[in-house]
Residue, then its C-alpha position, 0 to 999 in steps of 0.5 A: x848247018x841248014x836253017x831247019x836244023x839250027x832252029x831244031x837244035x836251039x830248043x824244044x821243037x814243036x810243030x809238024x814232023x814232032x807228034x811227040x812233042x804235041x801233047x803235054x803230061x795228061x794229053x793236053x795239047x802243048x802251046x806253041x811259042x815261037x822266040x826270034x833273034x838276031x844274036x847268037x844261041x849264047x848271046x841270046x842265052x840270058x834274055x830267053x831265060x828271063x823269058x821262061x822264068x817270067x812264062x813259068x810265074x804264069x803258069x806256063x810250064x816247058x814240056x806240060x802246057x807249052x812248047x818253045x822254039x828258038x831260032x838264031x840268025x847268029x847276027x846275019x840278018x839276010x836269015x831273017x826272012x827265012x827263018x821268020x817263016x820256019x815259025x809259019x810253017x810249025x803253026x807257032x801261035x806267038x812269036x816273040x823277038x827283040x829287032x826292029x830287023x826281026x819285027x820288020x821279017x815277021x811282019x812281012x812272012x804274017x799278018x796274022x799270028x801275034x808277034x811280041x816285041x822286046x825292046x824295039x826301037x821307033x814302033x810307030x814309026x817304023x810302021x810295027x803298030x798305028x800307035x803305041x796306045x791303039x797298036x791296031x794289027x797282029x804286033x805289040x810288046x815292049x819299045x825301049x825308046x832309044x831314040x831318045x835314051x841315046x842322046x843321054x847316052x852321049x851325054x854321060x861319054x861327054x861327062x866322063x871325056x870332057x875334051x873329046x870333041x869328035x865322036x865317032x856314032x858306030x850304026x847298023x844301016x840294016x836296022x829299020x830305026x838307023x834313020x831316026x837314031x842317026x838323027x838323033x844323034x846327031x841332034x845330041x852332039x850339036x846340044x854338046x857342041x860335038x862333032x859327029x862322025x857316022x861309021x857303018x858297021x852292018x855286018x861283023x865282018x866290017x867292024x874291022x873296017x869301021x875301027x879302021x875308019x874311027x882311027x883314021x878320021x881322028x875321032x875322040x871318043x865313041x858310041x856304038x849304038x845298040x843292035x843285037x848284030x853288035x851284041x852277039x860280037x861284044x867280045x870281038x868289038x871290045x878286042x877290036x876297040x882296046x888297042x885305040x883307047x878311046x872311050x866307047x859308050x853302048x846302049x846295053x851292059x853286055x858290052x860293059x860286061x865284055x869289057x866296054x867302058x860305060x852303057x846306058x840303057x834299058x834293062x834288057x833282061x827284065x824286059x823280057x821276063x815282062x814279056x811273058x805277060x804279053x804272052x801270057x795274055x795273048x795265050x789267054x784269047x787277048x787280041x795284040x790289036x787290043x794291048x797297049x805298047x808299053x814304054x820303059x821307065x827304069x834305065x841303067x847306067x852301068x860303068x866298067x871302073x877297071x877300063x875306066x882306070x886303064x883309059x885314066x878316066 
């Protein structure tokens, strides 16, 4: 399936080549919404209906004054650029997206249409925004602060699994952040006294491979360190992780949903129905140079008590 088609299938296209879909009830022009994503259709599925769930308390109503469209990469971020610039040529007026991946491939494809983040990791540095209360460019949104709910993520594994002392750190290298999470994990474990194994896994077909590499250094325990790559393929990496039974700590519930033992992180469903006032407000003449980059101040910590039994935790 081509690129173009994939964005047209995954939801209400709007732009050039669709007169239809121009006007809303009325004959008011629909606005155009563009949403970004690494994961899959499916994966992506419950967020994007927060989002339009949080849109339609605004006022914005699918088909009468606005118009979305939803681009997957299906985990493959090599799409990115590509699709990044599927939204220039259909004249979206926002793009919304929740990587540093897909910020970093919008970012280069304009300078110019506002783009909103959803929980992006490091906006400063990564250079997405000159600083969280000034953003300065076309980029603002929501950070969700990983490089610093990591190492809580790492405590609360260690708490439930005292005696493992070697602890594998699962990280995409293709995410613009794994630097700084890396660090940070590494800052975390010496805190705990732990070693810190670091095993690349940044594509779905290497996280065979990088269970592989957990086993065979011995490693005690693990954390996958949250990436939309990883969210689409939870099921996978759960199947993947149950015959080691070895504790794995996430950043996102979804993995704790499919299977995982415990997450800690930001609610990623609620940051997205808060986005919508980014849009809203950008939708309204607001300039994202002009909107602050808000931090999260509500973190989840969610345990899957029949894995935990199943592992004698």
């Amino acid at each position: 399936m081509t690129t173009r088609r994939k964005i047209t299938l995954a939801g209400l296209l709007f732009g050039l080549g669709a007169p239809q879909c121009g006007r809303g009830q009325g004959g008011a022009a629909l606005r155009r919404v563009g949403v970004l994503q690494v994961p899959s259709e499916a994966a992506s599925a419950q967020r994007h209906e927060a989002f339009r769930l949080g849109m339609l308390e605004l006022g914005w109503v699918a088909g009468k004054n606005i118009a979305y469209r939803f681009a997957y990469a299906d985990g493959d971020v090599s799409r990115l650029e590509a699709l990044a610039n599927e939204f220039i040529d259909h004249k979206a007026e926002v793009i919304v997206n929740s990587s540093g991946a897909s910020t970093r491939a919008l970012q280069r494809a304009t300078k110019t249409i506002p783009i909103v983040m959803v929980n992006v990791s490091d906006p400063v540095g990564n250079g997405f925004v000159a600083s969280l209360a000034r953003p300065g460019g076309n980029i603002t949104g929501l950070s969700n602060q990983q490089e610093d709910v990591l190492g809580k993520l790492i405590e609360l594994l260690h708490e439930l699994a005292p005696s493992a002392r070697r602890l594998a750190i699962v990280l995409n290298e293709n995410n613009p952040s794994q630097a700084v999470l890396w660090a940070a994990a590494q800052a975390a474990c010496m805190v705990l006294g732990l070693q810190p194994i670091r095993v690349p896994a940044n594509a779905p077909d290497q996280l065979a491979a990088a269970v592989a590499q957990i086993v065979n250094q011995r490693a005690q325990a693990v954390v996958f360190i949250a990436d939309p790559m990883y969210t689409s393929q939870r099921d996978h990496i759960a199947a993947l992780m149950l015959p080691t039974r070895l504790p794995v700590g996430y950043g996102l519930r979804d993995h704790v949903l499919a299977g995982g033992l415990l997450s800690y992180g930001v609610n990623f469903d609620s940051s997205w129905r808060y986005a919508a006032k980014y849009v809203d407000k950008i939708l309204k003449g607001a300039r994202p140079a002009d909107l602050p980059v808000e931090q999260p101040t509500r973190f989840e910590f969610v345990i899957n008590l029949k894995t935990a039994k199943a592992l004698g935790l």
